[in-house]
VOPAGU-2260 file (C-alpha; in pm, 1 decimal, decimal comma):
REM VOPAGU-2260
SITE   aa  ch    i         X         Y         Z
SITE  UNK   A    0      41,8   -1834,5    2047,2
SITE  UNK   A    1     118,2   -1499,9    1819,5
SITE  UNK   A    2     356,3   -1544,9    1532,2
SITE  UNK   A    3     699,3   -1366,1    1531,6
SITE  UNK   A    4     785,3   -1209,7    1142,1
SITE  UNK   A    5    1156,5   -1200,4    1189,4
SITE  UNK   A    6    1364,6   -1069,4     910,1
SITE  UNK   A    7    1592,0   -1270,1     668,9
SITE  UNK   A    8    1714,9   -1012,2     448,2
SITE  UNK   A    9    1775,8   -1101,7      74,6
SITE  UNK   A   10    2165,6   -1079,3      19,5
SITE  UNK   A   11    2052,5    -971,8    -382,2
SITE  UNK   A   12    1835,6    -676,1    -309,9
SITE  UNK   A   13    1702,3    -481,1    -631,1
SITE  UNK   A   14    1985,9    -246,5    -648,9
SITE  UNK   A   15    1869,4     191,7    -549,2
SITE  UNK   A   16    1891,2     305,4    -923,6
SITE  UNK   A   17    1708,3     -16,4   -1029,5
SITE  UNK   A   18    1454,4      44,1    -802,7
SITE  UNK   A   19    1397,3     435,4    -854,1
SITE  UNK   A   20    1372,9     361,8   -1197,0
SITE  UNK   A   21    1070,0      53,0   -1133,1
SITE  UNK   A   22     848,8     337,6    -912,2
SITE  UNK   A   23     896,4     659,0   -1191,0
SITE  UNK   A   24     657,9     412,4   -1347,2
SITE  UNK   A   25     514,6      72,2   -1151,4
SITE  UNK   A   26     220,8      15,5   -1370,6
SITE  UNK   A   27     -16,7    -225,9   -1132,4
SITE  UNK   A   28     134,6    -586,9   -1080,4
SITE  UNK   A   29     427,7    -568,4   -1252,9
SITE  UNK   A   30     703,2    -573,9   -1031,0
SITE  UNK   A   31     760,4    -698,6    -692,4
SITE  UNK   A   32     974,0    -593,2    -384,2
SITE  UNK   A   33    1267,5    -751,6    -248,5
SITE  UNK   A   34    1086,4    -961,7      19,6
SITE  UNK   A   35     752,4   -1156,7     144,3
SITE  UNK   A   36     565,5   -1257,3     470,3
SITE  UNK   A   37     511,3   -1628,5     534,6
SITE  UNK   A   38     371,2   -1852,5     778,7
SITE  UNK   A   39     286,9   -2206,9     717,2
SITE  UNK   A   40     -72,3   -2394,2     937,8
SITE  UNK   A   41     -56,4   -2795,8     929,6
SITE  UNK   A   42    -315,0   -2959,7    1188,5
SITE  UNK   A   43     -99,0   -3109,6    1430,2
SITE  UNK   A   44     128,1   -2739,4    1469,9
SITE  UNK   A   45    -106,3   -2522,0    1407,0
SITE  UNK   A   46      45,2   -2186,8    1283,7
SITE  UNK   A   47     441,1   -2180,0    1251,3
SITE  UNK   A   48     719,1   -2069,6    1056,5
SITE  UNK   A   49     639,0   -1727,6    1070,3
SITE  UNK   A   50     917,0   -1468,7     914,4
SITE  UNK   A   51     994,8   -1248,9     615,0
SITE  UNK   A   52    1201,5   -1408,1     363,0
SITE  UNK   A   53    1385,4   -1329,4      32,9
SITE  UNK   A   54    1094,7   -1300,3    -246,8
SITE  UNK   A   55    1129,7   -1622,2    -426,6
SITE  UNK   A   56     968,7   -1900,5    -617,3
SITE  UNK   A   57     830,5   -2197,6    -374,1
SITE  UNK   A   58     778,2   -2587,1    -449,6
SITE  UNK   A   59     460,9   -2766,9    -432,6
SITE  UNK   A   60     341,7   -3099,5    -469,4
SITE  UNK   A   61     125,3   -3177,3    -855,2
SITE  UNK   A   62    -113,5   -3307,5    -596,7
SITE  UNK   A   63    -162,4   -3018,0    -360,8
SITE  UNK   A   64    -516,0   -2937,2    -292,0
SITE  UNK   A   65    -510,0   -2596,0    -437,4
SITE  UNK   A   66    -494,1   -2692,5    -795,4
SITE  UNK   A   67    -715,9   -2959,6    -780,7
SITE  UNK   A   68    -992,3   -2801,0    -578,0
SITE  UNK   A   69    -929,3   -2409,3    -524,2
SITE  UNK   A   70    -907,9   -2397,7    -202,0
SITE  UNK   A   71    -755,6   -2080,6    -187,6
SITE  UNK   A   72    -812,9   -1701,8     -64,9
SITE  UNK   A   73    -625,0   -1394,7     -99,4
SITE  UNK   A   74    -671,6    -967,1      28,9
SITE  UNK   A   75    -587,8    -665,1    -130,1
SITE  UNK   A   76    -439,9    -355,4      88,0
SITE  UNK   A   77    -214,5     -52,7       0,7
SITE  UNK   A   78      73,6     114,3     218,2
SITE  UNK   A   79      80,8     508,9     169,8
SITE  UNK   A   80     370,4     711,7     245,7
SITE  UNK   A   81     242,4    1047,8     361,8
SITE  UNK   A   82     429,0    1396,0     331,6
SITE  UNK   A   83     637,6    1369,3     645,8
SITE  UNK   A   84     822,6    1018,1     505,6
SITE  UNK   A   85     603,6     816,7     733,7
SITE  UNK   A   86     373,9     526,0     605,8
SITE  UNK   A   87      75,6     429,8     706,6
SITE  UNK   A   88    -166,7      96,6     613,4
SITE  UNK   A   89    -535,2     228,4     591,5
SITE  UNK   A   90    -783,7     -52,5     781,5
SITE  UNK   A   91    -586,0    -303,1     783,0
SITE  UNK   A   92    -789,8    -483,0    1066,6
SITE  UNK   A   93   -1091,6    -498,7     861,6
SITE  UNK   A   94    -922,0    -660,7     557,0
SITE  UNK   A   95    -817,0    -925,7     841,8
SITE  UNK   A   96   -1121,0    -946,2     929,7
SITE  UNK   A   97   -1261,5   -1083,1     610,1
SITE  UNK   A   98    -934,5   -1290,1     528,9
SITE  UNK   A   99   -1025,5   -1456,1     872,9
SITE  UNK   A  100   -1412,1   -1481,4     662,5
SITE  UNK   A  101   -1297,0   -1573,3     335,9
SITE  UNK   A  102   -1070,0   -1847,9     537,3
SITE  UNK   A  103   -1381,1   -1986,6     660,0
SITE  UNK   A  104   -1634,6   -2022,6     416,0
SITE  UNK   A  105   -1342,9   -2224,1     186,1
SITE  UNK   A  106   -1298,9   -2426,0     497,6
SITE  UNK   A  107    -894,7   -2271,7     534,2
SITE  UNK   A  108    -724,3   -2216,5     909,0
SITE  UNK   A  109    -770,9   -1873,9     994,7
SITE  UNK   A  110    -505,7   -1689,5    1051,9
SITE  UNK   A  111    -543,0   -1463,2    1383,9
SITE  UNK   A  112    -644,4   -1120,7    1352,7
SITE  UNK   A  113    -360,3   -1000,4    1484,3
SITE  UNK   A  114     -64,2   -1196,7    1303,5
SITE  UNK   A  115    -229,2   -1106,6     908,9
SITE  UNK   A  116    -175,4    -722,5    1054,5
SITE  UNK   A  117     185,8    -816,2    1203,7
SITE  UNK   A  118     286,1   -1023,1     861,4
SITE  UNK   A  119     180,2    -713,9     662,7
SITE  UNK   A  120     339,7    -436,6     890,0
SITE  UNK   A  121     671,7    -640,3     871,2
SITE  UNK   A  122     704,7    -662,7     504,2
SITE  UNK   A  123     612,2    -310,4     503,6
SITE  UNK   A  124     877,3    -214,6     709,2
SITE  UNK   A  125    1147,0    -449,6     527,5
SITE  UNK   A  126    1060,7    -334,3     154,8
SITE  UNK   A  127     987,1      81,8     314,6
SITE  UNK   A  128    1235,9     200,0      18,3
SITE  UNK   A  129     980,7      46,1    -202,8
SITE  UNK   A  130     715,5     254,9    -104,4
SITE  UNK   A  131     677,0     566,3    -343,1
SITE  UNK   A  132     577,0     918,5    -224,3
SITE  UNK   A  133     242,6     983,3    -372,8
SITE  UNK   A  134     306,2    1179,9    -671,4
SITE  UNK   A  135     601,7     932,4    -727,7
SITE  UNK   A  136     966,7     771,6    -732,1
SITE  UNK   A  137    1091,3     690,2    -361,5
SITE  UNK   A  138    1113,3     936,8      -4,8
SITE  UNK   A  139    1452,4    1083,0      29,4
SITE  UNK   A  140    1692,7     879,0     223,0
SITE  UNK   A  141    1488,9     571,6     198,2
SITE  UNK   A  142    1845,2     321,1      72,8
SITE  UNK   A  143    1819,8     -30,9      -7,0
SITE  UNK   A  144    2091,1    -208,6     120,7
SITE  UNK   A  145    2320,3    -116,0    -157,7
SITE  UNK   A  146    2427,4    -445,7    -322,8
SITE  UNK   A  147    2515,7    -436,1    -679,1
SITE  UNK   A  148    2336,7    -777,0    -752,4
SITE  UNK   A  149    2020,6    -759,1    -954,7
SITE  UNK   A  150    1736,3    -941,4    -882,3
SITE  UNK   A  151    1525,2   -1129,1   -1151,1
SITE  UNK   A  152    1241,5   -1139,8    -893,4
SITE  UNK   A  153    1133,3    -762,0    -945,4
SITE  UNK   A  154    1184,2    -732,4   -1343,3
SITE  UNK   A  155     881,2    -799,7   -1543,5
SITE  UNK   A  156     823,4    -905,3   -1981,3
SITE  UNK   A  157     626,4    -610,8   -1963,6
SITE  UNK   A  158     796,8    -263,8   -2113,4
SITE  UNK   A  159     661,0      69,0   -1866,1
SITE  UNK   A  160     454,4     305,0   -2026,2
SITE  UNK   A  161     300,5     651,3   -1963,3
SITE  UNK   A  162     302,5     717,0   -1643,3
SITE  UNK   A  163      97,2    1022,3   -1474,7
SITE  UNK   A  164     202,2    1157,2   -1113,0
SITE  UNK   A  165     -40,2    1113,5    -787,9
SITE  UNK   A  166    -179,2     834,7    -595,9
SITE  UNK   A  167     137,1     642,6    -579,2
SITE  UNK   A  168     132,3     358,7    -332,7
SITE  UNK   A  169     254,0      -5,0    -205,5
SITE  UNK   A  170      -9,8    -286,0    -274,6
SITE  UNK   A  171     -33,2    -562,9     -98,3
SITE  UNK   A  172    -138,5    -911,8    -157,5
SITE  UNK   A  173    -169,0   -1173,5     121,1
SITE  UNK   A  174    -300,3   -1510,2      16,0
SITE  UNK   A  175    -305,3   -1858,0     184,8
SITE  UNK   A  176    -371,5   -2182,4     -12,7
SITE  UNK   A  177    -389,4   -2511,4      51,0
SITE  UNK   A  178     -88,3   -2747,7      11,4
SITE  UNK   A  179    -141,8   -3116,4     170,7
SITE  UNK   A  180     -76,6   -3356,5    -150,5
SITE  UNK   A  181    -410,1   -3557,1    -155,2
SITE  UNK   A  182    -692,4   -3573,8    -421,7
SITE  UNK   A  183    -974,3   -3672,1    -199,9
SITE  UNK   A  184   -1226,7   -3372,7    -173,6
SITE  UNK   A  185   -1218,9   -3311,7     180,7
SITE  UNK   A  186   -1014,1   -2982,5     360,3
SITE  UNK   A  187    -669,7   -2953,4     310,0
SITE  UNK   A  188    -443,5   -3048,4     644,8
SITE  UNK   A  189    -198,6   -2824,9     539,5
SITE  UNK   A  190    -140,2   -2464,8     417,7
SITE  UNK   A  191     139,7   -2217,6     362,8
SITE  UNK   A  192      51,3   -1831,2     395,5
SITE  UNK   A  193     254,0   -1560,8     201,4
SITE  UNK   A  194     238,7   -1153,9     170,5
SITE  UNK   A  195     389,5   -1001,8    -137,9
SITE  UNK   A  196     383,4    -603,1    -259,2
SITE  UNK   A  197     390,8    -492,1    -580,1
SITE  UNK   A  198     444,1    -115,7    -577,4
SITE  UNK   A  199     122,0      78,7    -765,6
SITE  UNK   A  200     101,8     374,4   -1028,2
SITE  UNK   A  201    -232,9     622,0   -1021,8
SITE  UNK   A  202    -514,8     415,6   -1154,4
SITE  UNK   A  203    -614,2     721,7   -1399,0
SITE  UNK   A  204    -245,2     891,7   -1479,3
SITE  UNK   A  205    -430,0    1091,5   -1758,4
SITE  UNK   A  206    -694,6    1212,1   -1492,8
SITE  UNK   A  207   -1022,6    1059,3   -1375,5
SITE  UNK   A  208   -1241,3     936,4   -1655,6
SITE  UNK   A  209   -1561,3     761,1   -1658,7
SITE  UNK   A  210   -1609,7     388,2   -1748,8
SITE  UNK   A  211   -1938,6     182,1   -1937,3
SITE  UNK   A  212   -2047,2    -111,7   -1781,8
SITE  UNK   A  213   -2179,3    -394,2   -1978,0
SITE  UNK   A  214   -2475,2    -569,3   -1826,0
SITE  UNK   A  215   -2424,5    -918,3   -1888,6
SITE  UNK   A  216   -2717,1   -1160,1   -1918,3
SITE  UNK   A  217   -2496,0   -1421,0   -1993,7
SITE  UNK   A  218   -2288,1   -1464,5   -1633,4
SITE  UNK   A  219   -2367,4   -1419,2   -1302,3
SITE  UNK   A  220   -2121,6   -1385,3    -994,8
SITE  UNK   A  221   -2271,0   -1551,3    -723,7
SITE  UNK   A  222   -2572,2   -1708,0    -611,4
SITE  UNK   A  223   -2712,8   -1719,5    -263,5
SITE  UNK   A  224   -2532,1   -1940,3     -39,7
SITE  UNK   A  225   -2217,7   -1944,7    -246,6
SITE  UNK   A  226   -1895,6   -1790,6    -242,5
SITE  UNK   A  227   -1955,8   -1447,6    -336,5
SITE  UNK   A  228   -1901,9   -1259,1     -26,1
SITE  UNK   A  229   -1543,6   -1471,9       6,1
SITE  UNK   A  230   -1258,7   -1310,9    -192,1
SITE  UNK   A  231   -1152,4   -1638,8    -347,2
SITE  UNK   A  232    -954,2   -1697,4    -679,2
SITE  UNK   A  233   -1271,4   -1862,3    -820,4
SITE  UNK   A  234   -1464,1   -1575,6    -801,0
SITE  UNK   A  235   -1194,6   -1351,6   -1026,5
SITE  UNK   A  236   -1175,7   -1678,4   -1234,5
SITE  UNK   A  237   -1502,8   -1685,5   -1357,7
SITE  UNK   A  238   -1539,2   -1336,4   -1419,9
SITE  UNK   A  239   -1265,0   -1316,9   -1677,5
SITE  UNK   A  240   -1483,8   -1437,8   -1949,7
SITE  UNK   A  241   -1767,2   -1185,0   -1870,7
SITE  UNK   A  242   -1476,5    -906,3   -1884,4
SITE  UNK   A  243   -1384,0   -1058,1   -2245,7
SITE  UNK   A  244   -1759,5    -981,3   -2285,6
SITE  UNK   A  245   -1791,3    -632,0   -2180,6
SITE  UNK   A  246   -1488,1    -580,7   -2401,3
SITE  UNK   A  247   -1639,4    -711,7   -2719,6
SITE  UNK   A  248   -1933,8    -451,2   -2653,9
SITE  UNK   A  249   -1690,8    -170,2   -2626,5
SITE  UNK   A  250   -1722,3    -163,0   -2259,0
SITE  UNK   A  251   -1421,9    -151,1   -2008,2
SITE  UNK   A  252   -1569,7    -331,3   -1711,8
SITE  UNK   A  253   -1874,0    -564,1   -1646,4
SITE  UNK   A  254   -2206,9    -521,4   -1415,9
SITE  UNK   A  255   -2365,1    -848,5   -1262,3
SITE  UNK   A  256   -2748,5    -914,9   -1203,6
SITE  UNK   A  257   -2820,2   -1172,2    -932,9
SITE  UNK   A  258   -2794,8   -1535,6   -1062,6
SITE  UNK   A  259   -3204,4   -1591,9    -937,5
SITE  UNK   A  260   -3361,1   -1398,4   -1188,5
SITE  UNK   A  261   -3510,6   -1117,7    -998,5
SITE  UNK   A  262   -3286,8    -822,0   -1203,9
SITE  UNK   A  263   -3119,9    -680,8    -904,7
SITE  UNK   A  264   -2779,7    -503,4    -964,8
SITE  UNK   A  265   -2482,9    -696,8    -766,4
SITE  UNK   A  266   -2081,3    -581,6    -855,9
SITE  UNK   A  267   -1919,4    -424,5   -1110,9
SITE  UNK   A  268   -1646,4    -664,8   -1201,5
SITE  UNK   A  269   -1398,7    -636,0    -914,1
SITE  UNK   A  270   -1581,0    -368,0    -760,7
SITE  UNK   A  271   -1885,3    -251,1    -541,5
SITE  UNK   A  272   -2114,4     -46,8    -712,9
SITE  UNK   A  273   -2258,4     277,7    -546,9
SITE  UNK   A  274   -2538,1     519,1    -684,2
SITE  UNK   A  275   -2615,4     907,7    -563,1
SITE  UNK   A  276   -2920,9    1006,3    -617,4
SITE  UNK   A  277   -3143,6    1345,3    -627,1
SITE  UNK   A  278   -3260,2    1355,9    -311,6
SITE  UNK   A  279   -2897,0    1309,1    -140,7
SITE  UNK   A  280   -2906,5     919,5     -94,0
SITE  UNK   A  281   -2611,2     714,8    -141,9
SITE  UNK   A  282   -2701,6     379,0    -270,2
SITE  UNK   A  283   -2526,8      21,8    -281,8
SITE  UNK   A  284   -2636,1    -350,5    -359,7
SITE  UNK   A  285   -2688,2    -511,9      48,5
SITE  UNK   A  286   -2479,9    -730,0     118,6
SITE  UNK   A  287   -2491,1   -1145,2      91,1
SITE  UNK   A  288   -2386,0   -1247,5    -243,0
SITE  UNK   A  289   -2115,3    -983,2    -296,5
SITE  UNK   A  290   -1819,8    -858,6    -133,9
SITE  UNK   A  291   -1780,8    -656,8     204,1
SITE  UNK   A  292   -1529,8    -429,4      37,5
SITE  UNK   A  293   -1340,9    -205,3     292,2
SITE  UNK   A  294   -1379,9     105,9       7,8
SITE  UNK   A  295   -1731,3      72,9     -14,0
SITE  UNK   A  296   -1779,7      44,0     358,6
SITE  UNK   A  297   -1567,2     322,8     435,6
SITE  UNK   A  298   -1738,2     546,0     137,4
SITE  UNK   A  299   -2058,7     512,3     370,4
SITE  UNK   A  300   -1868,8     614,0     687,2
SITE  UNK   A  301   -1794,9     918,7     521,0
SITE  UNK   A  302   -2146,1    1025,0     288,8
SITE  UNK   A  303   -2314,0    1192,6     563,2
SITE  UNK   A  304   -2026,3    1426,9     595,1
SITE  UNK   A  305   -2051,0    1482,1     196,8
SITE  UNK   A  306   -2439,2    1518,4     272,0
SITE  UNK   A  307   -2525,1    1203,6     208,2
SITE  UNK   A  308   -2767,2     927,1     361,5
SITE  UNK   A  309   -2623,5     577,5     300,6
SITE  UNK   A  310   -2860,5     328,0     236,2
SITE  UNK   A  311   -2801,3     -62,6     159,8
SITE  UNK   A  312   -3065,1    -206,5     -70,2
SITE  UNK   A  313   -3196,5    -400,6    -294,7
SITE  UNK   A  314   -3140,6    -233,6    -677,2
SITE  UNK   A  315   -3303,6    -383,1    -978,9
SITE  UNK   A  316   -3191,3    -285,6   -1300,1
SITE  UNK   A  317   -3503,8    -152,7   -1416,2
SITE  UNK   A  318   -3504,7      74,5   -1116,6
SITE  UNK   A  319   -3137,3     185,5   -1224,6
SITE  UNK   A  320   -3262,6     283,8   -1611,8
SITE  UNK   A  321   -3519,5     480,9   -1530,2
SITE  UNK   A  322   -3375,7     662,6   -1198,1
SITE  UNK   A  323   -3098,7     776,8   -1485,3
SITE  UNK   A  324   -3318,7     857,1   -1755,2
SITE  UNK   A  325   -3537,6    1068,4   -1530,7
SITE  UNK   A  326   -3246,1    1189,9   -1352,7
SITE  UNK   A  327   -3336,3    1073,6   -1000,3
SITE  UNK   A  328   -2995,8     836,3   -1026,2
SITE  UNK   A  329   -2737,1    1127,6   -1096,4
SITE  UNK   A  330   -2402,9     951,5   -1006,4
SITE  UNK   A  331   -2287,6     640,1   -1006,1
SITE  UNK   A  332   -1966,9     488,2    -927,4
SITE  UNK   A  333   -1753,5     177,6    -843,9
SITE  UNK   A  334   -1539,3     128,0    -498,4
SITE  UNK   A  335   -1266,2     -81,0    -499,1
SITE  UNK   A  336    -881,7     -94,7    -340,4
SITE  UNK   A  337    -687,4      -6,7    -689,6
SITE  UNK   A  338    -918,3     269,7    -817,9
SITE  UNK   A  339   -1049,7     398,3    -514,2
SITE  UNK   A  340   -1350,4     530,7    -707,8
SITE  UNK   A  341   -1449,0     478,3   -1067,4
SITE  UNK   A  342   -1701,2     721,0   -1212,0
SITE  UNK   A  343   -1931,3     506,3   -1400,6
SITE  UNK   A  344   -2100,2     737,7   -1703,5
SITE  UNK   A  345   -2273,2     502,2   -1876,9
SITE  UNK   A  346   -2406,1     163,5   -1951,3
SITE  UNK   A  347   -2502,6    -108,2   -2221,6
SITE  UNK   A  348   -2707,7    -421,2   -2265,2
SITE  UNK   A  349   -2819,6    -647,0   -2477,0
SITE  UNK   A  350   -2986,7    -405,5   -2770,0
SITE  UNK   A  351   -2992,2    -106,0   -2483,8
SITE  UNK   A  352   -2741,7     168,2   -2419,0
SITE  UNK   A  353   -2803,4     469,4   -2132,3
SITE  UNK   A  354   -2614,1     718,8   -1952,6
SITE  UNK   A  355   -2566,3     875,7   -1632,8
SITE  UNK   A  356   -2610,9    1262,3   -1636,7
SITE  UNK   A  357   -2455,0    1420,5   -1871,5
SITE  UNK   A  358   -2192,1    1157,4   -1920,2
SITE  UNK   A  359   -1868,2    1291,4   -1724,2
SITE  UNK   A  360   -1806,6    1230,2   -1397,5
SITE  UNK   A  361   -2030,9    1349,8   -1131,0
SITE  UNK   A  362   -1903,5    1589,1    -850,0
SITE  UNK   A  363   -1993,4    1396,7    -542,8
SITE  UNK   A  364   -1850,2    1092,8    -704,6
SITE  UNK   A  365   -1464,3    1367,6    -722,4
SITE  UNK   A  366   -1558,4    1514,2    -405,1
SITE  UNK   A  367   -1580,0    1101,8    -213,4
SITE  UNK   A  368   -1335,5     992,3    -443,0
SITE  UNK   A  369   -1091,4    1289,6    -276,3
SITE  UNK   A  370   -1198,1    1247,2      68,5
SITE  UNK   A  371   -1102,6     899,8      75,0
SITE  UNK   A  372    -757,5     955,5    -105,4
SITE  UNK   A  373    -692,0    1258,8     127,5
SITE  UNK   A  374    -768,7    1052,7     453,4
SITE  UNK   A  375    -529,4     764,6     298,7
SITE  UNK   A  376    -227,0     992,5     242,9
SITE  UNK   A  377    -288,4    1191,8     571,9
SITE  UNK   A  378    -394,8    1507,4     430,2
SITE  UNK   A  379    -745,4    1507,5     619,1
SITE  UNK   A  380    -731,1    1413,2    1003,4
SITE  UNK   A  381    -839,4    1071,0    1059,9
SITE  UNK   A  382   -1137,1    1112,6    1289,6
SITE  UNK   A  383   -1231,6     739,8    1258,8
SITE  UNK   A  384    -862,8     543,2    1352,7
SITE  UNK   A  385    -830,6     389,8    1010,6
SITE  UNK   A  386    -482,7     458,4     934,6
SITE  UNK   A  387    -219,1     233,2    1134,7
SITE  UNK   A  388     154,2     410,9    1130,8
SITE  UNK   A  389     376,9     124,9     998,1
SITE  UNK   A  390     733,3     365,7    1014,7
């Protein structure tokens, strides 16, 4: 049976000032909307308790299974408001899709297709005021409900800072964890699924620059037959110490080799890694140990209109250092949900440094990069049925 989302409005809403104030400058993360999506799965019931609720803090038990095992997965989606006022979720289904996946391989209930979509579309339409037009600050005559109370919920330790205009949006974060109280390692009998949004600045609010990527030999991601094509917390975990790494080489992000030795390229941090080369290919890592990300897929939907072939490979490393010495690699970039696309310029290992043409970013990496942003914000027709009116 499909879960209803009813609506319990908060009686302590961030007040309209407040909240026009929060979106001049959101940051990433920082603050959170008035509201969340929930739904709780035990085995006897099944899916139940489906509604959005106030946003606040929830109880568990020391013992639940999700501290003690990580058994726990989570999405990441945006909501775009485009020039007429409406908004619109881009693919939603397929990031339901691989939360039903992810659910799976870390032996979760999966939540139906159609009820992740619902429990996102819901919170989306409770919290609209909280989505920002794209070059930022809230749509005309989008009110909150006016109450004077202040809620602690939505402030954040962290001060705003510089803030460029564009590319404003509504992120979203569902995430389902285990609960049941018991510390033998076996799957969790009960779980509680939420939804939160945190409203999003431009990723680049000084423009789009290019990042170095430090190849670690010290850390892999995944290994065949792991986790690495879930997106699990233990994933992210594990790669916060090879960040710390790329950062102590002067590099903002890390690149992965695969954890058997053979020196092929996997992800770039939190990201999917994507080269161009002479001859009009567009190449990516194939998928098994990394992540199906709904960017990278959708970046090769749309290369052959850019001119592009897509192909999913195999990529060592060595094959990457020389294609962008000799200048057969001329681009490369990173996909992801927050970024969109990340021009990648350059890279550095262990006593090695390269770059990737002459060091800037590379055209076709601006011209995907808009392409994608214009289909997202309704500026380009939507000839594939990826964008899902929410209001």
């Amino acid at each position: 049976m499909s879960l209803d989302f009813p609506l319990d409005r908060t009686a302590t809403p961030v007040p309209d000032a407040e909240r026009r104030a929060l979106l001049s400058d959101p940051g990433f993360g920082r603050w959170f909307t008035d509201h969340m999506a929930v739904a709780a799965w035990d085995a006897e019931r099944g899916w139940h308790d489906g509604g959005v609720r106030p946003l606040a803090p929830f109880t568990l038990h020391p013992g639940a299974a999700v501290f003690h095992y990580g058994q726990e997965i989570f999405e990441g989606l945006k909501a775009y408001r485009h020039a007429d006022g409406g908004v619109w979720l881009f693919r939603p289904e397929d990031n339901a899709r691989r939360f039903a996946r992810s659910a799976r391989r870390l032996a979760l209930p999966e939540l139906p297709e159609a009820d992740f979509v619902r429990a996102v579309e819901e919170l989306v339409r409770a919290d609209a005021a909280w989505v920002p037009r794209a070059d930022g600050g809230p749509a005309e005559g989008d009110e909150g409900s006016g109450s004077p109370a202040t809620s602690a919920s939505a402030r954040s330790a962290s001060a705003p800072g510089a803030s460029g205009s564009g590319e404003q949006s509504l992120y979203l974060r569902p995430f389902l964890i285990a609960t049941e109280p018991f510390l033998g390692v076996r799957p969790s009998t009960q779980a509680l699924f939420r939804v939160i949004a945190s409203p999003a600045g431009p990723y680049f609010p000084s423009g789009v620059t290019g990042v170095t990527l430090w190849i670690t030999e010290t850390y892999s991601r995944a290994a065949v037959g792991g986790t690495g094509a879930a997106k699990c917390g233990g994933n992210y975990a594990g790669s916060l110490v090879a960040q710390t790494e790329a950062r102590e080489n002067g590099c903002e992000q890390v690149l992965y080799l695969d954890s058997a030795g053979h020196g092929t390229i996997e992800e770039s941090g939190t990201m999917n890694l994507c080269l161009v080369t002479r001859d009009g290919e567009l190449l990516t890592p194939a998928l098994g140990t990394i992540l199906e990300g709904v960017t990278r897929d959708t970046v090769l939907a749309l290369a052959p209109e850019l001119g592009l072939r897509p192909v999913e490979r195999a990529i060592s490393l060595a094959e990457l250092r020389a294609g962008a010495e000799d200048g057969t690699v001329s681009e490369v970039f990173a996909a992801g949900t927050a970024a969109v696309l990340t021009p990648v310029t350059g890279f550095k290992g262990a006593g090695y440094a390269f770059t990737v043409g002459d060091g800037t970013p590379g055209p076709t990496t601006l011209a995907l990069r808009r392409t994608v942003l214009d289909l997202q914000y309704g500026r380009a027709e939507d000839r594939h049925g990826w964008l899902r009116r929410v209001r």
